[in-house]
KOLKETI-363864 format. One record per residue: x, y, z of N, C-alpha, C in turn. Coordinates in steps of 0.1 Angstrom, whole numbers, plus 2048, in hexadecimal, padded with zeros to 3 digits. Atoms other than C-alpha are relative to their C-alpha. Example, Ala and Ser with C-alpha at 12.3 -4.5 7.8 and 13.67 -1.06 7.14 Angstrom:
BEGIN
8097F480087B7D384E80980C800/7F77F58008897F58477F880B808/
END
This chain:
BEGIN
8067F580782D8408DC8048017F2/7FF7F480D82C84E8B77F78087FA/8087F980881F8648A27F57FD7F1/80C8008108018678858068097F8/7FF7F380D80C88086A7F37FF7F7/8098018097ED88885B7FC8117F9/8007F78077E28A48427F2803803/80E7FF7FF7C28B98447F98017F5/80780680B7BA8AF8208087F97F3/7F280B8067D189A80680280F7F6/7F57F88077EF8AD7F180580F80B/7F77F47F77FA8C381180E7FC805/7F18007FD8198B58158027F0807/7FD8087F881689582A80B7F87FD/7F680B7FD82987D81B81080D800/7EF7FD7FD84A897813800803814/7FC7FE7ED84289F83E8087F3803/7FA80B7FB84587B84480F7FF7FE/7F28077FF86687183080580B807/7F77F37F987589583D7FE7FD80D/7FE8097F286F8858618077F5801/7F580D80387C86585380D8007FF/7F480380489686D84380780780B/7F97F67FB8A48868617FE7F680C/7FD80A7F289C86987D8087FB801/7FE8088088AD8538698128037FF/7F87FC8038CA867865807800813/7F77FE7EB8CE86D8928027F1801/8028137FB8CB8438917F57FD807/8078097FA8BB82B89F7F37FD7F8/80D80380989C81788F7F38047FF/80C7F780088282A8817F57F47F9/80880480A8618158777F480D800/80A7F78048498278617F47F87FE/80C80980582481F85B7F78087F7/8097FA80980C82883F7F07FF801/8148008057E182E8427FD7FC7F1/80280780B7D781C8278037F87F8/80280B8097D480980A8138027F5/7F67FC8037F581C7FC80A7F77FD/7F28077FD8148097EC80D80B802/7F47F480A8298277DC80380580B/7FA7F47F482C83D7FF8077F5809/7F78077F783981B81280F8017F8/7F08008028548197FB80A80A803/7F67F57FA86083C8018047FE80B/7FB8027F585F83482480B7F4801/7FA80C7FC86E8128248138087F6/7F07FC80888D82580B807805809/8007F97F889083F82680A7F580C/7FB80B7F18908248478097F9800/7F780C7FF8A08088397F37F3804/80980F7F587E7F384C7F48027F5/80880180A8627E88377F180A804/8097FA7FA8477FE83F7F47FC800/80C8098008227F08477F680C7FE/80E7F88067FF7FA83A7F57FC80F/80B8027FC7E67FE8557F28037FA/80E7FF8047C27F88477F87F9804/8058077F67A87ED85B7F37FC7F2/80580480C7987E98377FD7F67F9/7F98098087AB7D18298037F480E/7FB8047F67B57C184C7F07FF809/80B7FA7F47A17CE86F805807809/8017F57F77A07E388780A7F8809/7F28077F67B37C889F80D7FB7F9/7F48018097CD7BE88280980B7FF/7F87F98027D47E587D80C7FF813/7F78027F47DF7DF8A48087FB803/7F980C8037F07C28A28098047F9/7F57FC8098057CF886808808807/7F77F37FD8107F28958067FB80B/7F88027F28157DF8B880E7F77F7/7F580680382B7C98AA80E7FE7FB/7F47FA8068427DB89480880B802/7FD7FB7FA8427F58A680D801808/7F68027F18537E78C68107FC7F9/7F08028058727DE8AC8068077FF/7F97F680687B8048A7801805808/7FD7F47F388981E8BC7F780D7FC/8087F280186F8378A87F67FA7F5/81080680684983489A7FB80A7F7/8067F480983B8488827F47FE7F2/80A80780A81884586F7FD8097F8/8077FB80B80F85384B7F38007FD/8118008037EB85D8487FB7FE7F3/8077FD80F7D486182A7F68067FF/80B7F48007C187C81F80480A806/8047FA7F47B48918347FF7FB80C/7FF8067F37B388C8587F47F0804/80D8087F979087E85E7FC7F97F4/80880480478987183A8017F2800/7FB80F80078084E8387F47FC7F4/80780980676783682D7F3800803/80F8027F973F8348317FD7F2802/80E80580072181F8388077F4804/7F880D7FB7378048497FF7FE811/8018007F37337F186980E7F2800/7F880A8047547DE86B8097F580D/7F88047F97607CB88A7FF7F27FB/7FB80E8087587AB8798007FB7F3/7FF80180A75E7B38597F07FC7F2/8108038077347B084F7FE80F7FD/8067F38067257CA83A7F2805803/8107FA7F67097DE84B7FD8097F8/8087F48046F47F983980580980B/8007F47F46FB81A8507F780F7FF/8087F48076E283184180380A7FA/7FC7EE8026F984782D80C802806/7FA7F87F370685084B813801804/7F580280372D8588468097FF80A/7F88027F874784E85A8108047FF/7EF7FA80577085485B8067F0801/7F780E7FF77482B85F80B8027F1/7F580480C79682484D80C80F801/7F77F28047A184B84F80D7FF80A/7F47F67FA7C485A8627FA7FF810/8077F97F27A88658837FC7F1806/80680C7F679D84288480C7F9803/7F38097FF7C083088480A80980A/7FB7F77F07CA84B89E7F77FD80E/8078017F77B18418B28007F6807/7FD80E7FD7B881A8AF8077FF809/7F68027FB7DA81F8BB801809808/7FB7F67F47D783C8D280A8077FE/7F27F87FE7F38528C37F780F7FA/8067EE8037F18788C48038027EB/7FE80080D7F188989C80880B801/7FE7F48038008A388F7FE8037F1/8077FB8107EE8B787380D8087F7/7F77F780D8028C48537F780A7FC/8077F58027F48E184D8098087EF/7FB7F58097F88F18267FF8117FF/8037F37FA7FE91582D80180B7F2/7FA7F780C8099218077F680B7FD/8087F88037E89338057F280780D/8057FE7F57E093982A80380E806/7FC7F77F87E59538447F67FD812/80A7FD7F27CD95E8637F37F27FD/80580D8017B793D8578027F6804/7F580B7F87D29258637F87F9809/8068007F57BF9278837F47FB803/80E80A80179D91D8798017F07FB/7FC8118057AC8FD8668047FB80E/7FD80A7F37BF8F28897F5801806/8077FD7F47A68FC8A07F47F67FA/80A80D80078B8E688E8037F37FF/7FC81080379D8C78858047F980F/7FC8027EF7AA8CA8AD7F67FE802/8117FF7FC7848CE8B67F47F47FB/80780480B7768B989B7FC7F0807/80180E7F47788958B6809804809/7FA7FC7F478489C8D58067F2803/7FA80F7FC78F8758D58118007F9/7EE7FC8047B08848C0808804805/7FA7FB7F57CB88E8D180A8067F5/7F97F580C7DE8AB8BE809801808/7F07F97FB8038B18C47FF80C7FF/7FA7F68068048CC8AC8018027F3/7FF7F980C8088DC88C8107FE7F6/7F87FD80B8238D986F7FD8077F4/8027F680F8218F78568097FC7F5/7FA7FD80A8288F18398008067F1/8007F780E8319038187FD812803/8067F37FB83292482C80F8067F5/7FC7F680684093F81580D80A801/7F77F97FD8549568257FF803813/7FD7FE7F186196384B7F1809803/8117F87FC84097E8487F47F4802/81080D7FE82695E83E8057FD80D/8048067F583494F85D7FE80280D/8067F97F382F9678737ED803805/80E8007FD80B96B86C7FD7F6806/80880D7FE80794586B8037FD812/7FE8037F08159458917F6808807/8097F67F780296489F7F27F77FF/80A80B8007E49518927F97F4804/8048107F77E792F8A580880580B/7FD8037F17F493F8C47F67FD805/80C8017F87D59468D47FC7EE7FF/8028108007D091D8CD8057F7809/7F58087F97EE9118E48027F87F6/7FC80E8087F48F78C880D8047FB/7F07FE80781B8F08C37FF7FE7F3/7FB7FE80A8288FA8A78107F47FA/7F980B80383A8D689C80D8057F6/7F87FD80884E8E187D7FC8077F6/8037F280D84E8FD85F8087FA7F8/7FA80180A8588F383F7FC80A7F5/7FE7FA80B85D90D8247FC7FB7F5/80280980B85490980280E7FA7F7/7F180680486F8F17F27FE8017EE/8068048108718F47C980E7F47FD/7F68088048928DB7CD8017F2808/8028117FD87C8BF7DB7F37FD7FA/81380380785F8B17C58087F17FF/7FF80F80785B88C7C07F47FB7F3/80A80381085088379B7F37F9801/80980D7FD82F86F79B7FB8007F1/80880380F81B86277E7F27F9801/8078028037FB8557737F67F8812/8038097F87F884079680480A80D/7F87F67F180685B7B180D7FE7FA/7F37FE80782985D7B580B7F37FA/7F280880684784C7A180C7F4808/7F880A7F485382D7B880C8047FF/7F07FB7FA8768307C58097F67F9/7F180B80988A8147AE7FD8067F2/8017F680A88082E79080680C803/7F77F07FC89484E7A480D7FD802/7F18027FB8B684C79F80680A80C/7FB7F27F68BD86F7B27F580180C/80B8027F28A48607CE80B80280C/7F67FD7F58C385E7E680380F800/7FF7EF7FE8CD8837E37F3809806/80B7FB7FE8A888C7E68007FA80E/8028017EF8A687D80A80B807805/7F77FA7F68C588B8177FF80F7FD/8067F77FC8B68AC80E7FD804809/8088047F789C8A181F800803810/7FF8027F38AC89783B80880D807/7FF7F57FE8BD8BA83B7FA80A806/80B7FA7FE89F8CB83C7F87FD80F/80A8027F188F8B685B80C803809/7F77FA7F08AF8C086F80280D804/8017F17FA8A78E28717ED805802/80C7FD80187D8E18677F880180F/80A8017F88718D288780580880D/7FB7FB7EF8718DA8AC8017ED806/7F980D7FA8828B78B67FC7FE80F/7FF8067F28848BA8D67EF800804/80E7FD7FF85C8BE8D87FC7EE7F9/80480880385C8A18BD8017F3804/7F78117FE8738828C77F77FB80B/8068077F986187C8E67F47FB800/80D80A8058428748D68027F97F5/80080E80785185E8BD8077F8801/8008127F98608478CF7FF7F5803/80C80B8008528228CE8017FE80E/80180D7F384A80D8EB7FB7F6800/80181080284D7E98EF7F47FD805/80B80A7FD8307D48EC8077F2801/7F980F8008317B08F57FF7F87F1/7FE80580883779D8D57F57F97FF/80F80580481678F8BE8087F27FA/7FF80A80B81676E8B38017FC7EE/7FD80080C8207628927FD7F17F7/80680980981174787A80B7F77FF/7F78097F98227238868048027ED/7F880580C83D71B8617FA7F37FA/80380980683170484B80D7F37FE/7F18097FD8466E084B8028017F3/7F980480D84F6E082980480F7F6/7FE7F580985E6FE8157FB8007F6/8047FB80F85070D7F68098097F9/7FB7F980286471E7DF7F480E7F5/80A7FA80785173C7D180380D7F6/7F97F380685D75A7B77F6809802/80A7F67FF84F7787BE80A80C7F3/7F87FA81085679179C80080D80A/7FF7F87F78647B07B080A80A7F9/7FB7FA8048737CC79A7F68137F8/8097F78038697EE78B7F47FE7FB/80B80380884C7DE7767F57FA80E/80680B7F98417CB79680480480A/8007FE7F18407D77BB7F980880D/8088057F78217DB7C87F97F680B/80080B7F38237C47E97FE80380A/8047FB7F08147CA80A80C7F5808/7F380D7FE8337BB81D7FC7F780E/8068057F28197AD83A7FF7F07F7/80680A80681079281C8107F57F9/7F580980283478A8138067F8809/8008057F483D7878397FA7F2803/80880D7FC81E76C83E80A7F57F6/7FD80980982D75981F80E7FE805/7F08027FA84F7578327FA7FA80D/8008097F184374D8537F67F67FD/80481080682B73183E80D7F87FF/7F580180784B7278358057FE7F2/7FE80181284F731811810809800/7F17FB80487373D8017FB8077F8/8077F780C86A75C7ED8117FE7FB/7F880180887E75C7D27FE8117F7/8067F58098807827C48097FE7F2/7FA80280C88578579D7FA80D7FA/8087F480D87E79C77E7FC7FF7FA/80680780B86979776580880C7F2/7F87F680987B7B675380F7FB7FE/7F280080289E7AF7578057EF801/80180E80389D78975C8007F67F6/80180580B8A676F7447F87F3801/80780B7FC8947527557FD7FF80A/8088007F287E74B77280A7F8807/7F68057F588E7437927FF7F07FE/80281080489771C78F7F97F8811/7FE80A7F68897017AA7EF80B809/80D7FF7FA8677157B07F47FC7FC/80B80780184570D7B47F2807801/80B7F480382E72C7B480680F7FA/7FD7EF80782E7507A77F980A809/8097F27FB8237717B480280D7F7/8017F480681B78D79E7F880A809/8097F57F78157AD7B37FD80A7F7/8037F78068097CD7A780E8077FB/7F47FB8048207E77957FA8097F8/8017F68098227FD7788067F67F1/7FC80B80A8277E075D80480A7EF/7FD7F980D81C7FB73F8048087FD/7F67FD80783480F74380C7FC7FF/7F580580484D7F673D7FC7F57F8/80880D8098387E17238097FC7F5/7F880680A8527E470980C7F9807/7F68077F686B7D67217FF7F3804/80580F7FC8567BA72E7FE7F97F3/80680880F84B7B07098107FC7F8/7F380280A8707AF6FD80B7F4805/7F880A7FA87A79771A7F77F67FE/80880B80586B7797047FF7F5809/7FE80C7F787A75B7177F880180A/8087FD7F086B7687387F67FD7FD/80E80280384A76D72A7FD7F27FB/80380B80284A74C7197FE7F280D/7FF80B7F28567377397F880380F/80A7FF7F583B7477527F47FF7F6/80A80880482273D7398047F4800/80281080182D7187377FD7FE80D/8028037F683071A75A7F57FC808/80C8028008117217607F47FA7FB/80880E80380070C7488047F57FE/7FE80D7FC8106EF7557FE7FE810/8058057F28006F277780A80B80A/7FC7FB7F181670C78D7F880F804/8057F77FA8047247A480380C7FE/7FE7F880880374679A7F780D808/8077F57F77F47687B08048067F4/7FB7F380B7F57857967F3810805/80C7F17FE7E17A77A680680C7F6/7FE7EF80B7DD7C778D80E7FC7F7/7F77FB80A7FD7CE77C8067ED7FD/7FA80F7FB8057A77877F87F67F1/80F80480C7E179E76F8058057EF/7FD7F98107ED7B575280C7F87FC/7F180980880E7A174F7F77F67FC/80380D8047FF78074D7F08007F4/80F7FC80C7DD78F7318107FC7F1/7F980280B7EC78D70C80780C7F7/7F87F18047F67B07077F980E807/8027F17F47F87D471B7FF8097EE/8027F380B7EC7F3702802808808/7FF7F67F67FD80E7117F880C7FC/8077F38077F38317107FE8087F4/7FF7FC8107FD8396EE7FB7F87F7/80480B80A7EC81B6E380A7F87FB/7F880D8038088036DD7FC7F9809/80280C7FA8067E26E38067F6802/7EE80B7FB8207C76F27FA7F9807/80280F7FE81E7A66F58047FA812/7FB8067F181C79571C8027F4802/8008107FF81A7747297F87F87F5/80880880780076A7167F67F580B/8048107FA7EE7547327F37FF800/8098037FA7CE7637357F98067F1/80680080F7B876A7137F98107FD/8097F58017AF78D71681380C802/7F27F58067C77B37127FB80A80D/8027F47F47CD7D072E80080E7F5/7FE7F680B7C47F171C80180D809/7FF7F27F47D08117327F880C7FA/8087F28057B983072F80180880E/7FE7F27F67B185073F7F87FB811/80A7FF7F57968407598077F380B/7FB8077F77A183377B7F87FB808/80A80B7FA79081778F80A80080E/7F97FF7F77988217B17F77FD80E/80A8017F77898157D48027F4803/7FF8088017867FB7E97F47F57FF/8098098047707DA7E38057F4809/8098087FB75D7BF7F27FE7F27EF/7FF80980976479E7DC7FB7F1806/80680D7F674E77D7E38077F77F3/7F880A80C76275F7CD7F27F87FF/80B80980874A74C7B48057F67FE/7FA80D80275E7307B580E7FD80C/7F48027F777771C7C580E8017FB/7F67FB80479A72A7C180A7FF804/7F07FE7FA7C272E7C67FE80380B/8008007F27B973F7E27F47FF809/80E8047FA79573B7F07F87FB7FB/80C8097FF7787287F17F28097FC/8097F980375A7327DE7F480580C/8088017F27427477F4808807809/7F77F57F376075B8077FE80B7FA/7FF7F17FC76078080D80D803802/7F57FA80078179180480280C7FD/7FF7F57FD78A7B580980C8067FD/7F27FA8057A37C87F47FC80B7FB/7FF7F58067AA7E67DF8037FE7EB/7FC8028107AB7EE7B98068107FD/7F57EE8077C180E7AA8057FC7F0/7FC80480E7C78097857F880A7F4/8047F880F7C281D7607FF7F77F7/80380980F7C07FC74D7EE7FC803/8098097FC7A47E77447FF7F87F5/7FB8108027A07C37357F58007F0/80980180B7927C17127F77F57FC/80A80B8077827A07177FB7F8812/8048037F277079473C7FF7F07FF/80181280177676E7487F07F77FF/80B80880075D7527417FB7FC80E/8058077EB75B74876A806809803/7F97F37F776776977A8057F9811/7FB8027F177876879D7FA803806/8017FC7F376777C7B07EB80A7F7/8067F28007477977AF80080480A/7FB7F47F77507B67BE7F780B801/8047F77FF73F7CD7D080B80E808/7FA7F47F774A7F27DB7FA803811/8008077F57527EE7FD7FB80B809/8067F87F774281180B7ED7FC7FE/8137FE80271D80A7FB7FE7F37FC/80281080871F7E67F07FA8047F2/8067FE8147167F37C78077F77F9/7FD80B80A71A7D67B480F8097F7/7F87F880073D7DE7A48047F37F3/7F980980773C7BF78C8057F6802/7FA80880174E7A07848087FC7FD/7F180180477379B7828097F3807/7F48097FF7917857858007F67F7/80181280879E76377580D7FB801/7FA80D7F97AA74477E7FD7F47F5/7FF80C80B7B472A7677FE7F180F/8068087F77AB70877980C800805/7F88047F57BB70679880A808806/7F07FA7FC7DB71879780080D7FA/8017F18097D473D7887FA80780E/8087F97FA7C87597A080380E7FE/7FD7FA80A7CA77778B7F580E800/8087F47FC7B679C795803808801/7FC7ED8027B57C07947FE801810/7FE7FE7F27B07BD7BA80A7FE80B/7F88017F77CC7C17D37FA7FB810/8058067F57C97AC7F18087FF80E/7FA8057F47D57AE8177FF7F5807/80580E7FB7D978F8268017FF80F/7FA8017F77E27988477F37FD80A/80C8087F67BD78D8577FD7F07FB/80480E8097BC77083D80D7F7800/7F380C7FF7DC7588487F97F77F4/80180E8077C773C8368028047EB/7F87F980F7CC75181180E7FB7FE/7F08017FF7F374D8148017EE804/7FD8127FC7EF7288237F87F77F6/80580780D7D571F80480C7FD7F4/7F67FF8117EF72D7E980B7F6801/7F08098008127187FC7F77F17FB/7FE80E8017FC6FA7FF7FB7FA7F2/7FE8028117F16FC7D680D7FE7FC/7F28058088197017D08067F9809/7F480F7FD8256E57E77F97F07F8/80580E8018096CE7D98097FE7ED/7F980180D81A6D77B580B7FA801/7EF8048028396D07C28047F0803/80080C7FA8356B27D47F67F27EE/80680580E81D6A57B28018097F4/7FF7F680D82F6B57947FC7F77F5/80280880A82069A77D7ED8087FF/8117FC7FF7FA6AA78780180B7F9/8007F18048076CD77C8028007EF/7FB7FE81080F6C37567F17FD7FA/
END
């Protein structure tokens, strides 16, 4: 068994509910894994700071409906306790999609909750429990539970967690109000003004930017050892063993691979790093900020997403770096770069204030950050053959970003459609011949093994023929 934590509309509290479960599980022992609804990096890290265990993204979006399975059974059965992060609102999801094999259907409109909290409760069969924001509630309480309980009878409601209740009077109303309901009353959290977590331009403020992030969970974990009713909760978050999923046979020949993994850089779904370890690749983590030279004796790169402009003057000042992942790359070695991953390797980031700082230099065009965000996920068919697929494939990611590219490639990667209505969405990416794969699109690979077994066998064929790469 575990639990859903989901909210009955986004900014009611979910994620502080989750870590304040996390961090107070965490604290009795034994292994807690956490899981996240969605496309989300920023809320795994909190989790994974919390647990200690990497925390996984179920998205049947990005994945499928049998992958989100596969994942939760799997990682599940390693913990002594389960616990899933929603998104949104309970029920919202995604429209006009028919998805068990990943083909795009017209649906007339007709809106659905695929992708939401209700459907990934439904996959896995675990009861929810709603977060309820009560700061401006009372005798109402009751109509919010009582419809979202009502709202599919295929849900299975624990119970309620108030939170942001006011005072001992608010929570007397808010009780009399859901008696008549029978719905337990999970946990009350008070309003806290000596727990906020910073965010900025992207949500909140990743966790290797909070120095006073450790004191902030042992609050935390303060708080969940008096908030809940435990003995009501533990036994529904419990895991139980599944039999163990197969795992993608190791590649015979190692690859060594740097993946750039510091505050500028650590947007990584860790289902994609995982595959690239049981291919058998050697990640190699490095910095492109604090680093004085790329890791020695490798043979690809990985730029993930991140927050690059706000450390443009930082990346622009570590010259050598930037110079030696440009040679690198144009002398032939393999190279992933998504979003913040893309803006390194362009020829300069304009941040918000309009300065401008110098990057790799690899790809001929500039990231320029503004007010308008490009958010949602997309439907990308490759116009050519690439680092990682074959012109003519269908790949399925997400984009989140405030930049955008002041100059569009001459053979683009991909055109993209938006993946609820198929609306043409343009033509993006670039790939220098052969060895570049470079996009504002984040990609899960965890239905696409052959992605991750394209990229090692580009950097073993480098390695094995480093005379082809000059």
């Amino acid at each position: 068994m575990a639990l859903v934590i989901a909210g009955e509309r986004s900014g009611v509290g979910k994620t502080t509910v989750t870590l304040t479960l996390l961090a107070s599980l965490r604290r009795r022992g034994g292994l807690v894994q956490s899981f996240k609804v969605g496309p989300d990096y920023i809320d795994p890290m909190f989790h994974q700071h919390v647990t200690g265990r990497a925390c996984r993204n179920l998205d049947p979006v990005l994945t499928s409906e049998a992958y989100v399975q596969k994942c939760f059974a799997r990682h599940s059965q390693e913990s002594d306790y389960a616990l899933v992060e929603g998104v949104m609102g309970l029920f919202d999801g995604v429209s006009s999609l028919v998805i068990s094999d990943l083909s795009f259907v017209k649906n007339k409109g007709q809106m659905t909750d695929f992708a939401s909290t209700a459907h990934i409760a439904r996959l896995l069969d675990l009861p929810v429990v709603l977060v309820i924001d009560c700061s401006r509630l009372s005798g109402s309480v009751a109509a919010i539970a009582h419809g979202y309980r009502c709202f599919d009878p295929r849900i299975k409601m624990a119970g309620v967690v108030l939170n942001r209740v006011g005072s001992d009077r608010h929570l007397s109303l808010l009780k009399d109000s859901l008696e008549p309901l029978q719905l337990p009353i999970l946990g009350v959290l008070r309003r806290q003004d000596n727990i906020t977590i910073p965010d900025r331009h992207l949500g909140l403020v990743p966790t290797a930017e909070l120095p006073q992030l450790n004191a902030l969970i042992d609050r935390l974990a303060d708080l969940g050892d008096t908030c809940f009713d435990w003995q009501r909760l533990l036994p529904l978050l419990k895991s139980e063993p599944f039999p163990p999923s197969p795992t993608p046979p190791p590649s015979p020949s190692s690859v060594k691979v740097a993946v750039a993994r510091d505050r500028a850089f650590n947007f990584y779904y860790q289902d994609n790093l995982d595959l690239l370890q049981q291919l058998g690749a050697e990640l190699v983590f490095w910095s492109p900020l604090e680093d004085t030279q790329l890791p020695q004796g490798i043979q690809g790169m990985y730029f993930g997403g991140g927050f690059p402009e706000v450390f443009a003057q930082q990346l622009a000042e570590n010259i050598s770096v930037r110079d030696q992942v440009k040679r690198a790359i144009l002398a032939g070695m393999p190279a992933i770069a998504e979003c913040g991953g893309l803006m390194y390797l362009c020829e300069q980031i304009v941040d918000f204030e309009g300065k401008s700082w110098s990057m790799a230099g690899v790809l001929p065009t500039s990231a320029v950050m503004g007010g308008r965000l490009t958010l949602g996920y997309r439907r990308a068919v490759a116009l050519q053959d690439n680092l990682l697929v074959t012109a003519g494939t269908n790949v399925y990611g997400h984009e989140f970003h405030r930049s955008q590219l002041t100059s569009n490639p001459h053979q683009p990667l991909f055109e993209t459609y938006r993946y609820d209505c198929e609306e043409n969405m343009g033509r993006e990416g670039w790939s220098l011949p052969r060895n570049v794969q470079a996009s504002y699109i984040h990609l899960h690979w965890g239905e696409s093994v052959d992605i991750p077994q394209r990229f090692l066998k580009q950097c073993l064929d480098i390695k094995l023929n480093p005379d082809e790469s000059k």
